[in-house]
N, CA, C and O atoms as a Maestro MAE file, in Angstrom:
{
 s_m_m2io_version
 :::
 2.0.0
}

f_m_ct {
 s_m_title
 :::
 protein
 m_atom[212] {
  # First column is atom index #
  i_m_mmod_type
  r_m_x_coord
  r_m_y_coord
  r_m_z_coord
  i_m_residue_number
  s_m_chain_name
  s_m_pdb_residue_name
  s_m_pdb_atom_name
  i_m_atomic_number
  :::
  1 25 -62.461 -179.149 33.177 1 A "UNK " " N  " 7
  2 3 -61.616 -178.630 32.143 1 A "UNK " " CA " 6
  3 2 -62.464 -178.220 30.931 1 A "UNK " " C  " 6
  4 15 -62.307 -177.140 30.361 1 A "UNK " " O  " 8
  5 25 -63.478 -179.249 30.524 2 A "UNK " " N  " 7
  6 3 -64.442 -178.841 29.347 2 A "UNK " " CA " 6
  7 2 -65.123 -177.131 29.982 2 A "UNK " " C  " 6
  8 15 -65.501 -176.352 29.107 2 A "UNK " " O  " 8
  9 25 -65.212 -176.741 31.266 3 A "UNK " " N  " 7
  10 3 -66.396 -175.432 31.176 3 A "UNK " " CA " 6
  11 2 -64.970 -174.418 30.973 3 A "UNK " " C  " 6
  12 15 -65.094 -173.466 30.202 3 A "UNK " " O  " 8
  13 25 -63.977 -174.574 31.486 4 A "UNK " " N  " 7
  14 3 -62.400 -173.978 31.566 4 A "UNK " " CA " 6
  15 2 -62.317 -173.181 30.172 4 A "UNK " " C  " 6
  16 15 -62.016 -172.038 29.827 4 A "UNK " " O  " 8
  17 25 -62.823 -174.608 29.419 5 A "UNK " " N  " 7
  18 3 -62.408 -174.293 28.040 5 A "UNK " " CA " 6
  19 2 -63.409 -173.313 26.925 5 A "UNK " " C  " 6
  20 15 -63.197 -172.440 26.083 5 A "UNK " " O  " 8
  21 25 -64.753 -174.134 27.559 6 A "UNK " " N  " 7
  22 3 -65.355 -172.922 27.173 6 A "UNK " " CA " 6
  23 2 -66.127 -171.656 27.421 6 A "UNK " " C  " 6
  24 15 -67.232 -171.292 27.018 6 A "UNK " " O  " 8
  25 25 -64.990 -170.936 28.409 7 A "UNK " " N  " 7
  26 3 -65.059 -169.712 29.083 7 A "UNK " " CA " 6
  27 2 -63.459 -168.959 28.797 7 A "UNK " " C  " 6
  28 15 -62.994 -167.904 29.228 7 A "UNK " " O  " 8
  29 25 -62.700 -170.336 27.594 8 A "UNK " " N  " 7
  30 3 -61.582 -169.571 27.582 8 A "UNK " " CA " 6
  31 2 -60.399 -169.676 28.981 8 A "UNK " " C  " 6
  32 15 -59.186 -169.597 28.784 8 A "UNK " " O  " 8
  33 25 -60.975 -169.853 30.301 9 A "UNK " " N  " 7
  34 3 -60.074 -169.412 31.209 9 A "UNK " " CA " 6
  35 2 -58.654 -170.247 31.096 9 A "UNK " " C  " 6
  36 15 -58.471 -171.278 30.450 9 A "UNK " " O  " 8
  37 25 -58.209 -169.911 31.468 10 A "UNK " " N  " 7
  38 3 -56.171 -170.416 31.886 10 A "UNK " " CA " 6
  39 2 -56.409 -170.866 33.522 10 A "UNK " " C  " 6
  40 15 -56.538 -170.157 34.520 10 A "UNK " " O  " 8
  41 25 -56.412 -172.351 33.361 11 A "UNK " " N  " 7
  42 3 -55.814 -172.826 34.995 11 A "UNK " " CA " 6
  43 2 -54.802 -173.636 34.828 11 A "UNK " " C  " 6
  44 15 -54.957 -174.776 34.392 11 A "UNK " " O  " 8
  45 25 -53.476 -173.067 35.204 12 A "UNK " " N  " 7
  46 3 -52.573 -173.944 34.999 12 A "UNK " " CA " 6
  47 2 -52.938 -174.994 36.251 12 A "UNK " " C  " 6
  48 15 -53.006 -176.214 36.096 12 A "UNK " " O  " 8
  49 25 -53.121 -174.424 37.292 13 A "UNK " " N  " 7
  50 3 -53.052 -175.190 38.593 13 A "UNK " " CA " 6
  51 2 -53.781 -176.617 38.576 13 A "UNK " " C  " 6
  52 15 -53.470 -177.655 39.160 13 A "UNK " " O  " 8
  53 25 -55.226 -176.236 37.420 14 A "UNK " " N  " 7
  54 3 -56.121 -177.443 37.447 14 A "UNK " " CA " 6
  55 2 -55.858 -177.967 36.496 14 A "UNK " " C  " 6
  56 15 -55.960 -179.193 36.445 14 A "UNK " " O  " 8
  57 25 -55.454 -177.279 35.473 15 A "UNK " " N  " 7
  58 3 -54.645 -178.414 34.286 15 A "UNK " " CA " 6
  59 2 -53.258 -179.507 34.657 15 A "UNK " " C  " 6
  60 15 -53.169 -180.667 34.256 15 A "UNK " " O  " 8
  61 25 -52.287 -178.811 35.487 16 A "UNK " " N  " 7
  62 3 -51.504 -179.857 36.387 16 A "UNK " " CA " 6
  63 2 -51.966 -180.775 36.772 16 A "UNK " " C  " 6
  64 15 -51.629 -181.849 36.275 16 A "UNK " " O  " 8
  65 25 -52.931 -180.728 37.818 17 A "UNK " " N  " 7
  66 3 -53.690 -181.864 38.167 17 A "UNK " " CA " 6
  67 2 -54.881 -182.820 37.418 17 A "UNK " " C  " 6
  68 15 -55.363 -183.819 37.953 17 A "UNK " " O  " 8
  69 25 -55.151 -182.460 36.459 18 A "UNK " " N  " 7
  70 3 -55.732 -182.785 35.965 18 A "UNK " " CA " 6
  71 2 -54.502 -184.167 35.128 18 A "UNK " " C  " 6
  72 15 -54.590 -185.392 35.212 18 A "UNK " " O  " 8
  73 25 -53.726 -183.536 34.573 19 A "UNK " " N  " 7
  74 3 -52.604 -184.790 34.037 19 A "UNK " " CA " 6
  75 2 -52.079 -185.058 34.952 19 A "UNK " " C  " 6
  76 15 -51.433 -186.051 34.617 19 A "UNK " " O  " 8
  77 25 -51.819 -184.806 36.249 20 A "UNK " " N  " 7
  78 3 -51.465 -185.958 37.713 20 A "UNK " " CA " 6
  79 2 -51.800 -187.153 37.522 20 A "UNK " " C  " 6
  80 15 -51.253 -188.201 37.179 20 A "UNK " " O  " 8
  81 25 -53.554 -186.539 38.025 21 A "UNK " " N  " 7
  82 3 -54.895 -187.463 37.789 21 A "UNK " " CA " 6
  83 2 -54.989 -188.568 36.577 21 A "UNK " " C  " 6
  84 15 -55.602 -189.614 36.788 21 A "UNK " " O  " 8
  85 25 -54.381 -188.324 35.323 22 A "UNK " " N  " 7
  86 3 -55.088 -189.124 34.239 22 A "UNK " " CA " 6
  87 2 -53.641 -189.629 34.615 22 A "UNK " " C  " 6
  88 15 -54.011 -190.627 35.232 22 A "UNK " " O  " 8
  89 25 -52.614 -189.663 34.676 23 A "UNK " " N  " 7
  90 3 -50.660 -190.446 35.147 23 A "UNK " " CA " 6
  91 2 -51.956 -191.571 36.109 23 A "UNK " " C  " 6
  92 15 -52.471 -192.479 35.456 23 A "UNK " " O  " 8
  93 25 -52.293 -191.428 37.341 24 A "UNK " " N  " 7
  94 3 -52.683 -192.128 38.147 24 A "UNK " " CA " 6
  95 2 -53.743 -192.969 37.578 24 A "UNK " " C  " 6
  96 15 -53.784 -194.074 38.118 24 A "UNK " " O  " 8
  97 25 -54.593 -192.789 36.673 25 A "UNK " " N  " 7
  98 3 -55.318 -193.590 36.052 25 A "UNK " " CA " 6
  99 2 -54.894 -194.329 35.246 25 A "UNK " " C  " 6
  100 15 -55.394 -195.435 35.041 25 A "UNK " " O  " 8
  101 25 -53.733 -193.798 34.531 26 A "UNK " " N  " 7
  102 3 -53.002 -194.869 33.423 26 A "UNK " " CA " 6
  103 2 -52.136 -195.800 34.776 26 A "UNK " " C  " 6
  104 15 -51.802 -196.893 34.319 26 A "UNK " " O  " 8
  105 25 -51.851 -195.698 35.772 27 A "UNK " " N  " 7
  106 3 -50.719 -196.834 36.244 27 A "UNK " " CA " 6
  107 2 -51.579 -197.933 37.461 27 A "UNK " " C  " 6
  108 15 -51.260 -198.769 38.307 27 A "UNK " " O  " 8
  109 25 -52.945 -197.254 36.861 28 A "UNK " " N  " 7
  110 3 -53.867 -198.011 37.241 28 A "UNK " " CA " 6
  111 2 -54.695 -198.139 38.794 28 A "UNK " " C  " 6
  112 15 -55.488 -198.976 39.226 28 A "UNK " " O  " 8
  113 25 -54.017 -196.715 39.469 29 A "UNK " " N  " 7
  114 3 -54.814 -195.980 40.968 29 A "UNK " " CA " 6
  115 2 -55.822 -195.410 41.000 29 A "UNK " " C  " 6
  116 15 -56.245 -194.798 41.981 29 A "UNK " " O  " 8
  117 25 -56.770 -195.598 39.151 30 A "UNK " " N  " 7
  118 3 -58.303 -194.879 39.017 30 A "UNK " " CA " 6
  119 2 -59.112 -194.747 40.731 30 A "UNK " " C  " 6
  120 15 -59.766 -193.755 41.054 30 A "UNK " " O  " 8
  121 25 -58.931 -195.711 41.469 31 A "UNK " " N  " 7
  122 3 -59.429 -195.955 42.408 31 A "UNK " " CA " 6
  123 2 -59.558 -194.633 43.444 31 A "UNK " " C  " 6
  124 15 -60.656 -194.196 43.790 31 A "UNK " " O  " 8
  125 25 -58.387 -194.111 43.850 32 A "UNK " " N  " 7
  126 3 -57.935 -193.523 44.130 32 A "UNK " " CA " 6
  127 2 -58.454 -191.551 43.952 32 A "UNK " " C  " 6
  128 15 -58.487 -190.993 42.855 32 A "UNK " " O  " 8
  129 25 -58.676 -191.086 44.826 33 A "UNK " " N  " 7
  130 3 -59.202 -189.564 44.580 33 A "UNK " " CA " 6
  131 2 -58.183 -188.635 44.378 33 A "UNK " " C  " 6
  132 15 -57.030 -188.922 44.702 33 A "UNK " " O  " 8
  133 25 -58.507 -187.388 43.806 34 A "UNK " " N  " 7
  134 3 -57.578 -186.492 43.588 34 A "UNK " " CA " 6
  135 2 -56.721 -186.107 44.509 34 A "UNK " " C  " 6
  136 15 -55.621 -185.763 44.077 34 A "UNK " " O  " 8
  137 25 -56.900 -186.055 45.724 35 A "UNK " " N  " 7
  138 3 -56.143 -186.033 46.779 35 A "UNK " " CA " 6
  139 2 -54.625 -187.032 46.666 35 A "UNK " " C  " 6
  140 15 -53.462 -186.900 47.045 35 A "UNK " " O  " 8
  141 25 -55.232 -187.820 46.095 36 A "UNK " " N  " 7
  142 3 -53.557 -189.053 45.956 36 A "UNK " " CA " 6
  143 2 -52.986 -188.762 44.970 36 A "UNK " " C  " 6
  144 15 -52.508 -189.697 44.328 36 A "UNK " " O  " 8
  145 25 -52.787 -187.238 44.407 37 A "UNK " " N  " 7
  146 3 -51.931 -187.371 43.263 37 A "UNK " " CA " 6
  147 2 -50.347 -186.891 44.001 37 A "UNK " " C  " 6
  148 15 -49.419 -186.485 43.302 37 A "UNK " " O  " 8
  149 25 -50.289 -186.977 44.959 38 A "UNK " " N  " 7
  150 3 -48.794 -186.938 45.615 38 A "UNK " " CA " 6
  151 2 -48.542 -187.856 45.396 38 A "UNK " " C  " 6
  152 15 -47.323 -188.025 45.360 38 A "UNK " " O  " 8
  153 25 -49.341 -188.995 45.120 39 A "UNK " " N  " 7
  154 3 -48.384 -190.322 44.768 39 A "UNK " " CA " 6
  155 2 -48.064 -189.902 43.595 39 A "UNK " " C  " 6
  156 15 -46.837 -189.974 43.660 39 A "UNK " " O  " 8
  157 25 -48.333 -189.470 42.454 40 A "UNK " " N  " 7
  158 3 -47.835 -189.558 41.198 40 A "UNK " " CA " 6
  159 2 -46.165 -188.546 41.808 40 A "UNK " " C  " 6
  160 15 -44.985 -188.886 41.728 40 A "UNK " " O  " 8
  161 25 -46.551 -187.767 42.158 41 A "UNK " " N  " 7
  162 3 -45.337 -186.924 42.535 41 A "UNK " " CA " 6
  163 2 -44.250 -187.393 42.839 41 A "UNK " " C  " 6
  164 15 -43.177 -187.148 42.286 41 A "UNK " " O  " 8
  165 25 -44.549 -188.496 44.242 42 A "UNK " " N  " 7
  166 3 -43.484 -189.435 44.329 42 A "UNK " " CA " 6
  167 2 -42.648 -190.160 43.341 42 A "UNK " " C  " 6
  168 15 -41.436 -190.155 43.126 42 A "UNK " " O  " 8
  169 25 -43.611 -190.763 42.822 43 A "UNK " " N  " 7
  170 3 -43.275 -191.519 41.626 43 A "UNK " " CA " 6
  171 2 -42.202 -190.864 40.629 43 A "UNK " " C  " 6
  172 15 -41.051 -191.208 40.360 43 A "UNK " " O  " 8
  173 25 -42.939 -189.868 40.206 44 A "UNK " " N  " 7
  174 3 -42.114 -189.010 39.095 44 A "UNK " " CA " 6
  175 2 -40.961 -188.955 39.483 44 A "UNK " " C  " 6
  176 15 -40.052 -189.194 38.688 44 A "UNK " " O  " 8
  177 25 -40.640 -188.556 41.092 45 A "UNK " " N  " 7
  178 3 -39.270 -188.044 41.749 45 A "UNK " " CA " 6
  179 2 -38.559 -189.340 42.295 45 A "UNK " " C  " 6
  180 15 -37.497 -189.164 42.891 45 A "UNK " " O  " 8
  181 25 -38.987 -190.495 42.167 46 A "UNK " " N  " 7
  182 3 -38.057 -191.520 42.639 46 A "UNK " " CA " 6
  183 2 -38.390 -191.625 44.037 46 A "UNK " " C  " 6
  184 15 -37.520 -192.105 44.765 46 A "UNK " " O  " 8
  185 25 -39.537 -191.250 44.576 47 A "UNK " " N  " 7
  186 3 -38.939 -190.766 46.168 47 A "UNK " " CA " 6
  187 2 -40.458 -191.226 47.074 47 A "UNK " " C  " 6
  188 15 -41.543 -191.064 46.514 47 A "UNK " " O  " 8
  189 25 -40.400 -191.674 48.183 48 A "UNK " " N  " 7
  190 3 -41.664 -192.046 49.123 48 A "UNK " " CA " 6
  191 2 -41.247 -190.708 50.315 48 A "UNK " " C  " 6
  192 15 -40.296 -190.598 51.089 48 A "UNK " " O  " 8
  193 25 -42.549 -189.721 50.003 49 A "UNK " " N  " 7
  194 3 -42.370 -188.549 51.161 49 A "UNK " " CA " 6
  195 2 -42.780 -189.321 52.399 49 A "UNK " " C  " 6
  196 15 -43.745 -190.085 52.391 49 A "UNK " " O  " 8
  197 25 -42.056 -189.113 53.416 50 A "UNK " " N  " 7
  198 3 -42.441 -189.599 54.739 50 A "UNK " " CA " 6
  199 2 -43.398 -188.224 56.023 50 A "UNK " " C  " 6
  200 15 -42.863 -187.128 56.186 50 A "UNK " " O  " 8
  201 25 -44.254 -188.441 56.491 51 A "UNK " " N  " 7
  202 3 -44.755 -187.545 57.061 51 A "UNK " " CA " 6
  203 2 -43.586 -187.320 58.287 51 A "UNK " " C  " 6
  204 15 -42.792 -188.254 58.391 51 A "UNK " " O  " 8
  205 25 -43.432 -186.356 59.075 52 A "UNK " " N  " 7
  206 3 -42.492 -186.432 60.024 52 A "UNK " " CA " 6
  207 2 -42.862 -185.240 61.355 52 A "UNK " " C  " 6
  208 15 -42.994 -184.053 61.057 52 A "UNK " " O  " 8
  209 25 -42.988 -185.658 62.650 53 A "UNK " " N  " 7
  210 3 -43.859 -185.049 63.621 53 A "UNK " " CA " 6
  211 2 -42.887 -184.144 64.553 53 A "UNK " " C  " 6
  212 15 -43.357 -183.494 65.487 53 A "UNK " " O  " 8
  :::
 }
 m_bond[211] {
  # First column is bond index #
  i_m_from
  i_m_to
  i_m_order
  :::
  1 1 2 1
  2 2 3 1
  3 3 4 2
  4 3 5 1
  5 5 6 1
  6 6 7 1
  7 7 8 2
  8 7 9 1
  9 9 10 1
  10 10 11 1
  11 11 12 2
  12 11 13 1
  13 13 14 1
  14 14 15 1
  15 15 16 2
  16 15 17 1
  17 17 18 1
  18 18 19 1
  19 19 20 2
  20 19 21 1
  21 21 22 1
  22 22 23 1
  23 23 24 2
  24 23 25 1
  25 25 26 1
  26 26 27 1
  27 27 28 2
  28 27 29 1
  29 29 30 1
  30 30 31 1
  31 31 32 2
  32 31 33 1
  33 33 34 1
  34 34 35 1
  35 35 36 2
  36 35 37 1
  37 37 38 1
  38 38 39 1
  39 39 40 2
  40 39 41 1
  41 41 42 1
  42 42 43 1
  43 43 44 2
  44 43 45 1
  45 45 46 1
  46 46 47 1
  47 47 48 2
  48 47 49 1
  49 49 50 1
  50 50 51 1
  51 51 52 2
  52 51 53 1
  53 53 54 1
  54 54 55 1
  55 55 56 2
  56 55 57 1
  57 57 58 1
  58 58 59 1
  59 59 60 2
  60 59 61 1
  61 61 62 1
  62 62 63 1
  63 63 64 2
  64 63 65 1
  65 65 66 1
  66 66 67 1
  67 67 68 2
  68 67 69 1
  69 69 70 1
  70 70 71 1
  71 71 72 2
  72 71 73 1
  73 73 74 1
  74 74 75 1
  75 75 76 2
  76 75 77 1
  77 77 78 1
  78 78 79 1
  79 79 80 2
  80 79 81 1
  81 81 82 1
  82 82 83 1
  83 83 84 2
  84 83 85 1
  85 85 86 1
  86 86 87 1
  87 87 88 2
  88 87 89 1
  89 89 90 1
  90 90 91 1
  91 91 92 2
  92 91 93 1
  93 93 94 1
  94 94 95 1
  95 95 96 2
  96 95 97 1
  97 97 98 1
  98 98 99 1
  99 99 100 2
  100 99 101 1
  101 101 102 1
  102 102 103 1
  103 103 104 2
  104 103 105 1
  105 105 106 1
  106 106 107 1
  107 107 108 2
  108 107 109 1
  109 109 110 1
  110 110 111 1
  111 111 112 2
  112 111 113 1
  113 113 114 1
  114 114 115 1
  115 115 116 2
  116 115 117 1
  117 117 118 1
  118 118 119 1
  119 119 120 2
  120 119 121 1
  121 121 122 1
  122 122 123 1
  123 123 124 2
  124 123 125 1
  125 125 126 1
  126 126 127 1
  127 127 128 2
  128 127 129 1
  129 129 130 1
  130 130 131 1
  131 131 132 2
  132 131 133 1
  133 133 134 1
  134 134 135 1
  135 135 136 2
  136 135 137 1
  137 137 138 1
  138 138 139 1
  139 139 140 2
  140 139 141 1
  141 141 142 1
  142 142 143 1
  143 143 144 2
  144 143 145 1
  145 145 146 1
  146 146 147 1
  147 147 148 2
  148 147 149 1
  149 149 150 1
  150 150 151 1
  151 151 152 2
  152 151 153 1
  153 153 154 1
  154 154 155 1
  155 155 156 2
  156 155 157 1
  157 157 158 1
  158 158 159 1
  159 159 160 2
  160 159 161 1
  161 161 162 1
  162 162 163 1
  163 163 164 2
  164 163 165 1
  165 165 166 1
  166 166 167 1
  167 167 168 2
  168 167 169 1
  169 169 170 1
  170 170 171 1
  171 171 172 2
  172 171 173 1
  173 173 174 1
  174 174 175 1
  175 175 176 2
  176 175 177 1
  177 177 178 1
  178 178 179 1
  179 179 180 2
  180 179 181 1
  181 181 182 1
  182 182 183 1
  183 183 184 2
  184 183 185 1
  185 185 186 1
  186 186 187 1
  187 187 188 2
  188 187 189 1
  189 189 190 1
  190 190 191 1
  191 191 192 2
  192 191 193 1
  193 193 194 1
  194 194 195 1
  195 195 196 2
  196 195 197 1
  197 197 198 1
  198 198 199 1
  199 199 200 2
  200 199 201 1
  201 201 202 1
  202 202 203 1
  203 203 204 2
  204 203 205 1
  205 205 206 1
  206 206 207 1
  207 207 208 2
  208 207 209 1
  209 209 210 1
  210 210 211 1
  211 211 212 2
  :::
 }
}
């Protein structure tokens, strides 16, 4: 986000995730890689996505 910023560019996409990411660090899943921010998603929505085959 710091080179984002200073080049000016607009990423909404990585700015989203980027506050996913810091939600998941505040509820204490630092552990956890960017890939797990569907958990925050869940969370937000009340809801556990189930994979389904």
């Amino acid at each position: 986000m710091d080179t984002a910023r200073d080049y000016q560019a607009v990423l909404p996409g990585t700015a989203l995730n980027s506050q996913l990411f810091n939600g998941m660090v505040a509820l204490g899943e630092g552990d956890l890689d960017n890939s797990a921010v569907i958990r925050m998603l869940e969370l937000l929505n009340d809801m556990d996505l189930e994979i389904t085959e």
